[in-house]
PDB file of N, H, CA, C and O in Angstrom:
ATOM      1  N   UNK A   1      85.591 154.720 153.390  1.00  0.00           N
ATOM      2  CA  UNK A   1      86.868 154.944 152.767  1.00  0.00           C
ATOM      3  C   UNK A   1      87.934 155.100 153.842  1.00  0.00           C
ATOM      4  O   UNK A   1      87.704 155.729 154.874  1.00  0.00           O
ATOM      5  N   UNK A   2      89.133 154.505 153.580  1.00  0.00           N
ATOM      6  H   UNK A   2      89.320 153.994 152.741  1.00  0.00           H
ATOM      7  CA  UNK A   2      90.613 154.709 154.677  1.00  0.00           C
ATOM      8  C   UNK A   2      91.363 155.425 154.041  1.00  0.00           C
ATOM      9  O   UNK A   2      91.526 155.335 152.824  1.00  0.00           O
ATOM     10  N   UNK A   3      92.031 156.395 154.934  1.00  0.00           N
ATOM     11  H   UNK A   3      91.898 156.468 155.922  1.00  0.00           H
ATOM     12  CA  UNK A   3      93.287 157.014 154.252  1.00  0.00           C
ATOM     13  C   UNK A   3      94.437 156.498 154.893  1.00  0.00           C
ATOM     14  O   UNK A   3      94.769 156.266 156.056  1.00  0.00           O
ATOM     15  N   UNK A   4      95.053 156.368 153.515  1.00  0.00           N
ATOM     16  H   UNK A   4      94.782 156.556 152.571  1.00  0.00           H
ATOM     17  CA  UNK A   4      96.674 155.734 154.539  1.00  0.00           C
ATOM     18  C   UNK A   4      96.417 154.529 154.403  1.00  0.00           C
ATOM     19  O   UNK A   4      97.492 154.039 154.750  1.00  0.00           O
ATOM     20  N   UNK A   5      95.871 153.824 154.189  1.00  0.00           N
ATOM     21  H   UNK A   5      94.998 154.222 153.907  1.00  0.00           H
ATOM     22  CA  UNK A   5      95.470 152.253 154.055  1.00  0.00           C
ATOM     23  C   UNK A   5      96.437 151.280 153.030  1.00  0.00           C
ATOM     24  O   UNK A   5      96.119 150.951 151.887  1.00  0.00           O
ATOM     25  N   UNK A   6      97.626 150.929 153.697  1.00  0.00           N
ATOM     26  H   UNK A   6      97.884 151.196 154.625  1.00  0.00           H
ATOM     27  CA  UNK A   6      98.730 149.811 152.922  1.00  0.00           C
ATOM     28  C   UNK A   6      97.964 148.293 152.846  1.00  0.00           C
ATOM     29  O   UNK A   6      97.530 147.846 153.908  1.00  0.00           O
ATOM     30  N   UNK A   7      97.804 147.540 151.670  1.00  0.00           N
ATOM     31  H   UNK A   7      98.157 147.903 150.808  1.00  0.00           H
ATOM     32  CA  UNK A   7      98.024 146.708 151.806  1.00  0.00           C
ATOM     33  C   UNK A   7      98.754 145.838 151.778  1.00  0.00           C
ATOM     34  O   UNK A   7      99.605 145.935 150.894  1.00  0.00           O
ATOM     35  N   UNK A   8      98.832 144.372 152.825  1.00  0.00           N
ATOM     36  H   UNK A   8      98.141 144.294 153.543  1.00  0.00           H
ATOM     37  CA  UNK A   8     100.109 143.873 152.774  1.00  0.00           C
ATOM     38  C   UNK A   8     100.349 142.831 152.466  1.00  0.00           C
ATOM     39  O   UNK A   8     100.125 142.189 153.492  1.00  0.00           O
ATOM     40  N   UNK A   9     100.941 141.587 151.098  1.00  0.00           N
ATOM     41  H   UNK A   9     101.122 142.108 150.264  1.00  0.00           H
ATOM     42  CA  UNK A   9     100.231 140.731 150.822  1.00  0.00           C
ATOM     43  C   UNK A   9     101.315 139.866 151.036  1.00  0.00           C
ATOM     44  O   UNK A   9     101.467 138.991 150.183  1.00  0.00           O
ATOM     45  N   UNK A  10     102.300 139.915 152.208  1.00  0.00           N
ATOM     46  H   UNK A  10     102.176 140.626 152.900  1.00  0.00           H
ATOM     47  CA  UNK A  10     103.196 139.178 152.416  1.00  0.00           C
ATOM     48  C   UNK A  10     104.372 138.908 151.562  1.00  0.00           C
ATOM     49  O   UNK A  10     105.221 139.794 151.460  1.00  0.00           O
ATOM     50  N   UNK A  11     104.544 137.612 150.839  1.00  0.00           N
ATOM     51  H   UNK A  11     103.855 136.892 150.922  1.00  0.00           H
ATOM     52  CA  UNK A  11     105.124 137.127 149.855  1.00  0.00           C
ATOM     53  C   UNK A  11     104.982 137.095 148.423  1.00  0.00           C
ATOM     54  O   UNK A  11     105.765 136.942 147.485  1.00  0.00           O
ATOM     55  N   UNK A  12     103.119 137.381 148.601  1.00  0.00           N
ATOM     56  H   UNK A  12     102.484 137.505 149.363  1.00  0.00           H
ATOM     57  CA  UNK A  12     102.608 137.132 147.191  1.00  0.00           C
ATOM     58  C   UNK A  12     103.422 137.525 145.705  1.00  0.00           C
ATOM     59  O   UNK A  12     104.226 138.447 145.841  1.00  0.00           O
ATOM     60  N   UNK A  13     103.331 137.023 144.495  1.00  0.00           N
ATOM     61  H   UNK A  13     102.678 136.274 144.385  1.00  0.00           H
ATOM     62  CA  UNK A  13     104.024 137.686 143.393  1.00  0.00           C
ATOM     63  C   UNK A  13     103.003 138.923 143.375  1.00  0.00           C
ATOM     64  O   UNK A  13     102.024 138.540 144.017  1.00  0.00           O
ATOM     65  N   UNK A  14     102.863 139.787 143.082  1.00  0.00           N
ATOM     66  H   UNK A  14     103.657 140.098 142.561  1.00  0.00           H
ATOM     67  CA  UNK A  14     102.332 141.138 142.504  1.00  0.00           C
ATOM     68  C   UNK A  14     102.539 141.818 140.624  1.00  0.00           C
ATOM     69  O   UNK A  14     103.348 141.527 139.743  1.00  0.00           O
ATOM     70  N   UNK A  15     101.752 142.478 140.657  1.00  0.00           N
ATOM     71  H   UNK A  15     101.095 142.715 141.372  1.00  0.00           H
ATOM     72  CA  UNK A  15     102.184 143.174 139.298  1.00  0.00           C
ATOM     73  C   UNK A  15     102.241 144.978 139.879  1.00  0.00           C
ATOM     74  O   UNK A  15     102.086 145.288 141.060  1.00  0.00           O
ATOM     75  N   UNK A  16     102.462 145.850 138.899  1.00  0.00           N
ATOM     76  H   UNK A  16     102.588 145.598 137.940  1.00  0.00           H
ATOM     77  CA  UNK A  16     102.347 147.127 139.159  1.00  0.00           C
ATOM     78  C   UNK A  16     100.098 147.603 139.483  1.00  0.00           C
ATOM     79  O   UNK A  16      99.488 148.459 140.124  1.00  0.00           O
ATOM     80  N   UNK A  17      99.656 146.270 138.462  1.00  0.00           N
ATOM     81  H   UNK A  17     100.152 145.575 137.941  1.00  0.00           H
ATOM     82  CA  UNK A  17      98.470 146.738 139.159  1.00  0.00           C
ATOM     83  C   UNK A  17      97.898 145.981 140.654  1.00  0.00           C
ATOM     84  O   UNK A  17      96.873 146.531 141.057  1.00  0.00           O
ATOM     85  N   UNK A  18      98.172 145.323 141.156  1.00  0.00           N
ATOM     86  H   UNK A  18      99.004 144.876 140.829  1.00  0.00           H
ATOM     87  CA  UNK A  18      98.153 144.402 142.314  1.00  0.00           C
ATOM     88  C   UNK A  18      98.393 143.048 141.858  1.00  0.00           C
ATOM     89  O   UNK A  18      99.038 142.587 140.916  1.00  0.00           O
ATOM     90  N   UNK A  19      97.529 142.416 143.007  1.00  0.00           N
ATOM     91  H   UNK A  19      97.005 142.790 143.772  1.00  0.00           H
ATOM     92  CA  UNK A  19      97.704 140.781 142.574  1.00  0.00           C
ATOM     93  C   UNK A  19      96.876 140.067 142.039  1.00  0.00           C
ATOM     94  O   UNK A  19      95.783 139.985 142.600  1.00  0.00           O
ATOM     95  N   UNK A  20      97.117 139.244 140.675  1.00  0.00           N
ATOM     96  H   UNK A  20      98.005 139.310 140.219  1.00  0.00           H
ATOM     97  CA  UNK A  20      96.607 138.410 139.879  1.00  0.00           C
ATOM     98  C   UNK A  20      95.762 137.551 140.531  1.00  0.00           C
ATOM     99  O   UNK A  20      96.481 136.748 141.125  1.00  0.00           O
ATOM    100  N   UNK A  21      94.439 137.271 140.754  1.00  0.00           N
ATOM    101  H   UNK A  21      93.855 137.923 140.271  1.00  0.00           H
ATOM    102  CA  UNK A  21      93.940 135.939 141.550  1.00  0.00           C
ATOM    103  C   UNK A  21      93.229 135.907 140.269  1.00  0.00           C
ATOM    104  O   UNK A  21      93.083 136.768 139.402  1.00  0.00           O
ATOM    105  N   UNK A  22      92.573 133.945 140.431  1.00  0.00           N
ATOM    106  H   UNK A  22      92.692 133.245 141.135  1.00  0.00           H
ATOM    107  CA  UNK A  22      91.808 133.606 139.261  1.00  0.00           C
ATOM    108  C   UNK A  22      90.340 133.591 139.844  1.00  0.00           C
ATOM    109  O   UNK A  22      90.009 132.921 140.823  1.00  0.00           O
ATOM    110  N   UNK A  23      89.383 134.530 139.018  1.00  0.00           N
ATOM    111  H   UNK A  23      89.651 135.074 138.224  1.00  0.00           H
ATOM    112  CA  UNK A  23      88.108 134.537 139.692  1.00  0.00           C
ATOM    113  C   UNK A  23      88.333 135.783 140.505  1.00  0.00           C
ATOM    114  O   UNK A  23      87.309 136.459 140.607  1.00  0.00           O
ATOM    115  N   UNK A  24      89.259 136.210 141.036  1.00  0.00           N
ATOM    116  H   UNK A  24      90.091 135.661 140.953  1.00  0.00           H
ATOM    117  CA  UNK A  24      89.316 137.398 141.835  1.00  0.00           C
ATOM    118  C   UNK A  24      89.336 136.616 143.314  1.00  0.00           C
ATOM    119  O   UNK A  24      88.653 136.932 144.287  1.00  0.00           O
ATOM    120  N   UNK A  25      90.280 135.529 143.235  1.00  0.00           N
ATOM    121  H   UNK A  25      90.835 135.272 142.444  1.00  0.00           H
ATOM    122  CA  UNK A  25      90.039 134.960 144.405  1.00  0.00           C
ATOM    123  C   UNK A  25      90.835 133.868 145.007  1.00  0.00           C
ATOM    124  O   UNK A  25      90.781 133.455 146.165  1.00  0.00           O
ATOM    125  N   UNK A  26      91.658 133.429 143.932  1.00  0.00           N
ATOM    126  H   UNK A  26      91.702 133.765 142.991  1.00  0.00           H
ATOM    127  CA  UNK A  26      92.717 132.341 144.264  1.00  0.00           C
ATOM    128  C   UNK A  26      93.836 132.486 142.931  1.00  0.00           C
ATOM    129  O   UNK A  26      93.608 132.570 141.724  1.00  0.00           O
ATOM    130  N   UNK A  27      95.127 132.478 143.692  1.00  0.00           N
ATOM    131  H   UNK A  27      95.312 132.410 144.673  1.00  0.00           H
ATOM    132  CA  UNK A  27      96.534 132.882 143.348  1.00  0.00           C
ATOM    133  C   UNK A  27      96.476 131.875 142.201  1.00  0.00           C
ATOM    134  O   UNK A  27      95.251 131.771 142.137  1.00  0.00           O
ATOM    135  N   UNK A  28      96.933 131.071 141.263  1.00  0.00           N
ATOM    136  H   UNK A  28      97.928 131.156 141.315  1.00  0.00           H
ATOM    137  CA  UNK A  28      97.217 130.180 140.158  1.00  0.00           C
ATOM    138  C   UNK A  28      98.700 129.408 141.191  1.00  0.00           C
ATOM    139  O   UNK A  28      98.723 128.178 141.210  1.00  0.00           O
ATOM    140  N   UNK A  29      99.755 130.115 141.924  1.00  0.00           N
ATOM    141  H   UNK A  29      99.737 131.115 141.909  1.00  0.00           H
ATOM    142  CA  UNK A  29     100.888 129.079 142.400  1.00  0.00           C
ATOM    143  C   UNK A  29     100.290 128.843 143.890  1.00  0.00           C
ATOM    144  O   UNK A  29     100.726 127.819 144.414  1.00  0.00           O
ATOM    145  N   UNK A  30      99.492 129.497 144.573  1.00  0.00           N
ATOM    146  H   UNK A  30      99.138 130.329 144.146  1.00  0.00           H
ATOM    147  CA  UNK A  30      98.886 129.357 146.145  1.00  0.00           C
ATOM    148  C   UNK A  30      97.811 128.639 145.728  1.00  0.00           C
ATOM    149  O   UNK A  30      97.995 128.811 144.523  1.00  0.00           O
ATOM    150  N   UNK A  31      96.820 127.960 145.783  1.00  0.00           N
ATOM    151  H   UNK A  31      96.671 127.820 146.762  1.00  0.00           H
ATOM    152  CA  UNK A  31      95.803 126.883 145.352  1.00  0.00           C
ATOM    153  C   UNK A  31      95.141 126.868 146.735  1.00  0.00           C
ATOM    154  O   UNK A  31      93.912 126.924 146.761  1.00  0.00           O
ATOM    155  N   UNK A  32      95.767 126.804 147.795  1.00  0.00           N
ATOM    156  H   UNK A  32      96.766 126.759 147.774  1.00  0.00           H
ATOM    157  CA  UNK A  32      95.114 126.234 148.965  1.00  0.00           C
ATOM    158  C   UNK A  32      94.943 128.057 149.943  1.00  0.00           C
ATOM    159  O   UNK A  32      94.769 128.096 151.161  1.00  0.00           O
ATOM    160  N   UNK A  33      95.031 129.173 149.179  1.00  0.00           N
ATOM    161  H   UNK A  33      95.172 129.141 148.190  1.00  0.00           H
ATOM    162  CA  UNK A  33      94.655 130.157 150.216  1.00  0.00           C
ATOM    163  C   UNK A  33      93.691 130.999 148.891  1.00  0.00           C
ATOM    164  O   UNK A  33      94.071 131.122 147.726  1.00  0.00           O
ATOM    165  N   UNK A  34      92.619 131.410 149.361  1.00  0.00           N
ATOM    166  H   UNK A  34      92.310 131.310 150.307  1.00  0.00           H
ATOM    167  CA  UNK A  34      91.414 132.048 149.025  1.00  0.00           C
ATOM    168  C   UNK A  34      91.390 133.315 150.083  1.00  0.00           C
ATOM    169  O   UNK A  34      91.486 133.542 151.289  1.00  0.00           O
ATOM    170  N   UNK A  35      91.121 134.268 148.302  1.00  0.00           N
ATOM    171  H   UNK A  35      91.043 134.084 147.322  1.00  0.00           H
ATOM    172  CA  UNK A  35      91.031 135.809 148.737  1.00  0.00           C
ATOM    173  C   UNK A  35      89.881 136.432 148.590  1.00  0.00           C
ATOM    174  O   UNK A  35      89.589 136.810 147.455  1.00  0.00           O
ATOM    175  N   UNK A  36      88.900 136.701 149.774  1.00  0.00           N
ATOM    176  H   UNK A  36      89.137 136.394 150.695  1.00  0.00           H
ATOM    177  CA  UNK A  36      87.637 137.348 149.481  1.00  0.00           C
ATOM    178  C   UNK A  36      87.154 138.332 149.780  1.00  0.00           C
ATOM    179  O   UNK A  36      86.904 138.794 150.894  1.00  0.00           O
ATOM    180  N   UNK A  37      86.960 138.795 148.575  1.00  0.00           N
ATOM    181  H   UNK A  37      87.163 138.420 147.670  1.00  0.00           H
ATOM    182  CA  UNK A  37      86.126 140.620 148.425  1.00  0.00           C
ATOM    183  C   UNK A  37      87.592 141.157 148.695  1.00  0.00           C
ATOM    184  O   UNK A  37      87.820 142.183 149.336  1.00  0.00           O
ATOM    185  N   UNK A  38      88.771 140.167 148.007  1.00  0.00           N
ATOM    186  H   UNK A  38      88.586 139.334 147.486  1.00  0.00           H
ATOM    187  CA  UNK A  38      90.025 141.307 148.105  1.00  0.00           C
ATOM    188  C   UNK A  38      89.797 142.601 146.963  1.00  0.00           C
ATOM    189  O   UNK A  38      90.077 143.746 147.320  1.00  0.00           O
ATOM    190  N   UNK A  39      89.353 142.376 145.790  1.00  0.00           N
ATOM    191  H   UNK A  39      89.125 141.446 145.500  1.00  0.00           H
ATOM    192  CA  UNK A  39      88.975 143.536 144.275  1.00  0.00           C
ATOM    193  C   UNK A  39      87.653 144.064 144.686  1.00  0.00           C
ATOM    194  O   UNK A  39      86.985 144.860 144.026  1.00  0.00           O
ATOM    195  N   UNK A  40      87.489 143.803 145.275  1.00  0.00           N
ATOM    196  H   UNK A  40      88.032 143.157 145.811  1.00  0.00           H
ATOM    197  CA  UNK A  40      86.056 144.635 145.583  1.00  0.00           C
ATOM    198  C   UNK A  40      86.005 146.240 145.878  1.00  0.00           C
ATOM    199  O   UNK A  40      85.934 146.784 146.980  1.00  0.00           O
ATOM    200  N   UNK A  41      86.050 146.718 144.865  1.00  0.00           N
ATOM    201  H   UNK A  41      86.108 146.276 143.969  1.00  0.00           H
ATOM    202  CA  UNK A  41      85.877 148.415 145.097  1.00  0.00           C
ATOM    203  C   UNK A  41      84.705 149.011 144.831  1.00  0.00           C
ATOM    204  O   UNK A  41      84.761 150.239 144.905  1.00  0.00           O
ATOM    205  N   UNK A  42      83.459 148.469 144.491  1.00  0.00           N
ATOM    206  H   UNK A  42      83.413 147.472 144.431  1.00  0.00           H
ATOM    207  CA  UNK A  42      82.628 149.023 144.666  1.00  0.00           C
ATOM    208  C   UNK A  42      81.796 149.118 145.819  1.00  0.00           C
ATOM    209  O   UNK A  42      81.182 150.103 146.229  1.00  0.00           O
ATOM    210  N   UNK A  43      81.867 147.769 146.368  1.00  0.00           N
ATOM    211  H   UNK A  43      82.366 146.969 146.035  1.00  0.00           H
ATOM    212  CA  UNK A  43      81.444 147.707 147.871  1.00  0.00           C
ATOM    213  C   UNK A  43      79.906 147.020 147.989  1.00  0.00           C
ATOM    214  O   UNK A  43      79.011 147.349 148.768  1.00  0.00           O
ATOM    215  N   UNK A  44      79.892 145.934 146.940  1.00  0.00           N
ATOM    216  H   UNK A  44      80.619 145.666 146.308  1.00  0.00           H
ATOM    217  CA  UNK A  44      78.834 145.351 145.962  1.00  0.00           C
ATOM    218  C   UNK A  44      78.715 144.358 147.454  1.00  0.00           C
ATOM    219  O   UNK A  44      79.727 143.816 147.899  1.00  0.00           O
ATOM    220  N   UNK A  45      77.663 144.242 147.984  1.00  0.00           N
ATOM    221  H   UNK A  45      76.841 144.682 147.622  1.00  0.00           H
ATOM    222  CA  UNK A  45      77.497 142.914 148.947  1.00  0.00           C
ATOM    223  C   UNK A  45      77.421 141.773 148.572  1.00  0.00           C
ATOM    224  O   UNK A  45      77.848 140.801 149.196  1.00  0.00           O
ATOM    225  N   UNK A  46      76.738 141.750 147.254  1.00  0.00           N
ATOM    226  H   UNK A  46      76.392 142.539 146.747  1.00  0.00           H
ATOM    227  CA  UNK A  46      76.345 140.492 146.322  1.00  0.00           C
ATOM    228  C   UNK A  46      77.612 139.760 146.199  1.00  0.00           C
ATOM    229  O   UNK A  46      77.699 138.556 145.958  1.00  0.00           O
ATOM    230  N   UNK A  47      78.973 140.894 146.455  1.00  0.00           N
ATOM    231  H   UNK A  47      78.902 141.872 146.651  1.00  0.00           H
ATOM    232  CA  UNK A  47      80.224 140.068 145.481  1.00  0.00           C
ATOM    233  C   UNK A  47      80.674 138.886 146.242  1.00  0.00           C
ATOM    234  O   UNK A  47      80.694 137.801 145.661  1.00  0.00           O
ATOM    235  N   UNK A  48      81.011 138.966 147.394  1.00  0.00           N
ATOM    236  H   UNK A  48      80.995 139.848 147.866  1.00  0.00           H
ATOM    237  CA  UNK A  48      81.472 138.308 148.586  1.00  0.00           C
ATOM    238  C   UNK A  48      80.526 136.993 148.268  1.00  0.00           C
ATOM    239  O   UNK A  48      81.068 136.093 147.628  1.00  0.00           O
ATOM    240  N   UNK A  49      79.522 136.864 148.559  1.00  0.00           N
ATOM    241  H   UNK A  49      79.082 137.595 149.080  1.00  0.00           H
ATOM    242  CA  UNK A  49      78.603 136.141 148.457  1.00  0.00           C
ATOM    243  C   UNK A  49      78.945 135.155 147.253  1.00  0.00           C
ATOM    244  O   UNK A  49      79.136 133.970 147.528  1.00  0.00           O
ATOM    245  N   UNK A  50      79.010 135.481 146.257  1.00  0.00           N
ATOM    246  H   UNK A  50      78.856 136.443 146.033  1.00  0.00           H
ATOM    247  CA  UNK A  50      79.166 134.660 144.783  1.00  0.00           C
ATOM    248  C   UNK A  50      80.396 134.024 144.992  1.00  0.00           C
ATOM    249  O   UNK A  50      80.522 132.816 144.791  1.00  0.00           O
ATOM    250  N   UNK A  51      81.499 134.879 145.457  1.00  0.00           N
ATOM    251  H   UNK A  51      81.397 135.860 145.621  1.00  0.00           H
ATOM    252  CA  UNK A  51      82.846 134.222 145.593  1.00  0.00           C
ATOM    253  C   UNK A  51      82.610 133.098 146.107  1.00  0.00           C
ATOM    254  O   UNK A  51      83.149 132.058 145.728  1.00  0.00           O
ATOM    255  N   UNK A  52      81.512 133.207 147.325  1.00  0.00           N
ATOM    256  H   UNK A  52      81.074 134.052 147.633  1.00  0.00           H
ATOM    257  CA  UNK A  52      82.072 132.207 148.394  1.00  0.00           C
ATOM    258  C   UNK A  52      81.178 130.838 147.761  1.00  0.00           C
ATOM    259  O   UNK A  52      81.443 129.639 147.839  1.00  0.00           O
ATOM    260  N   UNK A  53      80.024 131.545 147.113  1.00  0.00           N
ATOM    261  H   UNK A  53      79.808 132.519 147.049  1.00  0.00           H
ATOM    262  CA  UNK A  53      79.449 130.310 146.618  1.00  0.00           C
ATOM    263  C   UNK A  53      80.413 129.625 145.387  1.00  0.00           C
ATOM    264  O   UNK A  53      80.226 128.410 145.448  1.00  0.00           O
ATOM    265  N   UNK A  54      81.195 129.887 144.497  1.00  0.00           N
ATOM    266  H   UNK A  54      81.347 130.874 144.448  1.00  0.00           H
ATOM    267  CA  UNK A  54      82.291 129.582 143.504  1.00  0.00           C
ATOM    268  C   UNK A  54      83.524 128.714 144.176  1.00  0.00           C
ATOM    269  O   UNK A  54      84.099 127.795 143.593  1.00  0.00           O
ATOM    270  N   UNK A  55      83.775 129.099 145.290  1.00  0.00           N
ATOM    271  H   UNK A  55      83.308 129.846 145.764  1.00  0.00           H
ATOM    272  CA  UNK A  55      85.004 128.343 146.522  1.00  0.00           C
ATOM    273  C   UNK A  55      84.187 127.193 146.661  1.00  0.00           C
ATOM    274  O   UNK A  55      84.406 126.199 145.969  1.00  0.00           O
ATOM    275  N   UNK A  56      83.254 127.233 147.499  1.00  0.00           N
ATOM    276  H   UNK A  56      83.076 128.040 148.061  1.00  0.00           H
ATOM    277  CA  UNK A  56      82.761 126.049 148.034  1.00  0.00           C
ATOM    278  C   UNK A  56      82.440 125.015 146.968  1.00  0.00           C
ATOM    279  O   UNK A  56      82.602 123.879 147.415  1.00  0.00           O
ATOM    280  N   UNK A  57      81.923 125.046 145.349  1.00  0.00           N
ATOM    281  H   UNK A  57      81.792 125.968 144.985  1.00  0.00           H
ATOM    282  CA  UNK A  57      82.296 123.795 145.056  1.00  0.00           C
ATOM    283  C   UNK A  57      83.757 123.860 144.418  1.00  0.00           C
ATOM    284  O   UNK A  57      84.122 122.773 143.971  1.00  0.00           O
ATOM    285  N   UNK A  58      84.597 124.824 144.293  1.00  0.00           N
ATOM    286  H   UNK A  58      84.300 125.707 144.656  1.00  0.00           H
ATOM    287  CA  UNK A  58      86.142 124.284 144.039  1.00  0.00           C
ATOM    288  C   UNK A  58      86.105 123.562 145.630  1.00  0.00           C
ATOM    289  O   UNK A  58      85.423 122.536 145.630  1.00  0.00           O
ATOM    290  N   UNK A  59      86.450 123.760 146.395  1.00  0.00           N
ATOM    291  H   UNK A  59      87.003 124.593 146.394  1.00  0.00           H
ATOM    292  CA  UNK A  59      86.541 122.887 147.699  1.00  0.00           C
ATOM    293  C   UNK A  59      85.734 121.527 147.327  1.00  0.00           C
ATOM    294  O   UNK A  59      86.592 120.680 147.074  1.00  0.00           O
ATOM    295  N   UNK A  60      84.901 121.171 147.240  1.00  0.00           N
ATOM    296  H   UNK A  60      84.204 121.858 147.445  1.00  0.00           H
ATOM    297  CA  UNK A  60      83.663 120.252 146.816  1.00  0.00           C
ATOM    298  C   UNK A  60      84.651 119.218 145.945  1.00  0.00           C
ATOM    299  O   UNK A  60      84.891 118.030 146.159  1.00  0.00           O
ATOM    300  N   UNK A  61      85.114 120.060 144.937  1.00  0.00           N
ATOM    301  H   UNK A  61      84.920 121.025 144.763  1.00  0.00           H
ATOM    302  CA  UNK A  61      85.789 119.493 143.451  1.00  0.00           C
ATOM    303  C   UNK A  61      85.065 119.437 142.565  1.00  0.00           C
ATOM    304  O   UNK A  61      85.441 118.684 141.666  1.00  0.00           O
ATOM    305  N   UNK A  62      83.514 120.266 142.317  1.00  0.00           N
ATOM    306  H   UNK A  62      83.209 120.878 143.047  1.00  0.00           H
ATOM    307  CA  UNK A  62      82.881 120.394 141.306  1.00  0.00           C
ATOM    308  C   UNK A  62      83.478 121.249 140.546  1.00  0.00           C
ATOM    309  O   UNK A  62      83.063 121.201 139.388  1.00  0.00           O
ATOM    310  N   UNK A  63      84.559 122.270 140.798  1.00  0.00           N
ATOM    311  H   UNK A  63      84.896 122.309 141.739  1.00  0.00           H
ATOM    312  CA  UNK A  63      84.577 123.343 139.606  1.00  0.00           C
ATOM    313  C   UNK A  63      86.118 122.568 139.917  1.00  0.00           C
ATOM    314  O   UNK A  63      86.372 121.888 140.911  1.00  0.00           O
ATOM    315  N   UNK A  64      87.032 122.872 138.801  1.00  0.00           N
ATOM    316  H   UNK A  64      86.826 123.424 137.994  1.00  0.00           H
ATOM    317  CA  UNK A  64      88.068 122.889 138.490  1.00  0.00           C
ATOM    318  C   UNK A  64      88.797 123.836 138.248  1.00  0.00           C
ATOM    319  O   UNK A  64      88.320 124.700 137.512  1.00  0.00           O
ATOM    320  N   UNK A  65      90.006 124.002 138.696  1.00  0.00           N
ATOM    321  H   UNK A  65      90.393 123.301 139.294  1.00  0.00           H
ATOM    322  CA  UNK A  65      91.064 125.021 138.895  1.00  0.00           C
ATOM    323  C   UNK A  65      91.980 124.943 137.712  1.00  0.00           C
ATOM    324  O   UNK A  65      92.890 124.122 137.822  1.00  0.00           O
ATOM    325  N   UNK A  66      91.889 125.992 136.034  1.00  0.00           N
ATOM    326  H   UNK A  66      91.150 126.660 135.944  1.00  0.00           H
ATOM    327  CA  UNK A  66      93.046 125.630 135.100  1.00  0.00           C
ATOM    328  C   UNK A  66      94.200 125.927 136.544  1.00  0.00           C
ATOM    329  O   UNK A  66      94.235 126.257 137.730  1.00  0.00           O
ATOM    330  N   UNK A  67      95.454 125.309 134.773  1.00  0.00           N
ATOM    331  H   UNK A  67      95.426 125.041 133.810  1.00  0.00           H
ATOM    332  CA  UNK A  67      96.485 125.264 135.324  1.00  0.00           C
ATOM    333  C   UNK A  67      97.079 126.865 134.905  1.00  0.00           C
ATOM    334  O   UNK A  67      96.274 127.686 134.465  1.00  0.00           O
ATOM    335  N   UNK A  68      98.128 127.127 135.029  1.00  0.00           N
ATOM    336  H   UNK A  68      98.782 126.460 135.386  1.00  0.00           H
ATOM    337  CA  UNK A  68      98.692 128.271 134.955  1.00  0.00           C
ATOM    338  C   UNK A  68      98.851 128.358 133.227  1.00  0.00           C
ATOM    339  O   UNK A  68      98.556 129.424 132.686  1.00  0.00           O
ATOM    340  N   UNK A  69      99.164 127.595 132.678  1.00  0.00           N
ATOM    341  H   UNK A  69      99.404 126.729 133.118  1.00  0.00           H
ATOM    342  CA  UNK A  69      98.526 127.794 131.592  1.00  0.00           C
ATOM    343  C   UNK A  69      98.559 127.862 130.339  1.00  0.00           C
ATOM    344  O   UNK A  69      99.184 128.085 129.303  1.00  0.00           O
ATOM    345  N   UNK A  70      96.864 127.348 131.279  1.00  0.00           N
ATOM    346  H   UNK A  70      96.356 127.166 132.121  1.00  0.00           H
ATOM    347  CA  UNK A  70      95.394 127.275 130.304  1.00  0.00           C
ATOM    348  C   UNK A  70      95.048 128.547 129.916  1.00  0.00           C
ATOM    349  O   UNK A  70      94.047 128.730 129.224  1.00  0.00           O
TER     350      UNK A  70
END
């Protein structure tokens, strides 16, 4: 655990609860930047892992990205 710990998400849009990613992992208007084990509060090792396996076939182009919306 950190105390004092800001995070800083640059430009990103935000809400009052943080930032919206789809999957917990990519913005809906950023497409090309991937966020991993950013929601991760339990501290699950497994999670990281799944993300990255879910990226790699969006990268691939097996999974498809809705649009904002779907």
């Amino acid at each position: 655990m950190a105390t004092g710990y800001e995070l800083d998400l640059f430009d990103f849009p935000t809400t009052d609860e943080g930032i919206w990613l789809y999957r917990n992992t990519i913005h809906p208007d950023f497409k090309n930047v991937a966020f991993m084990g950013l929601s991760n509060a339990n501290g699950n090792p497994l999670y990281q892992g799944m993300q990255a396996l879910w990226l790699t076939k969006v990268i691939r182009g097996r999974v498809k990205i809705p649009g904002r919306d779907t």
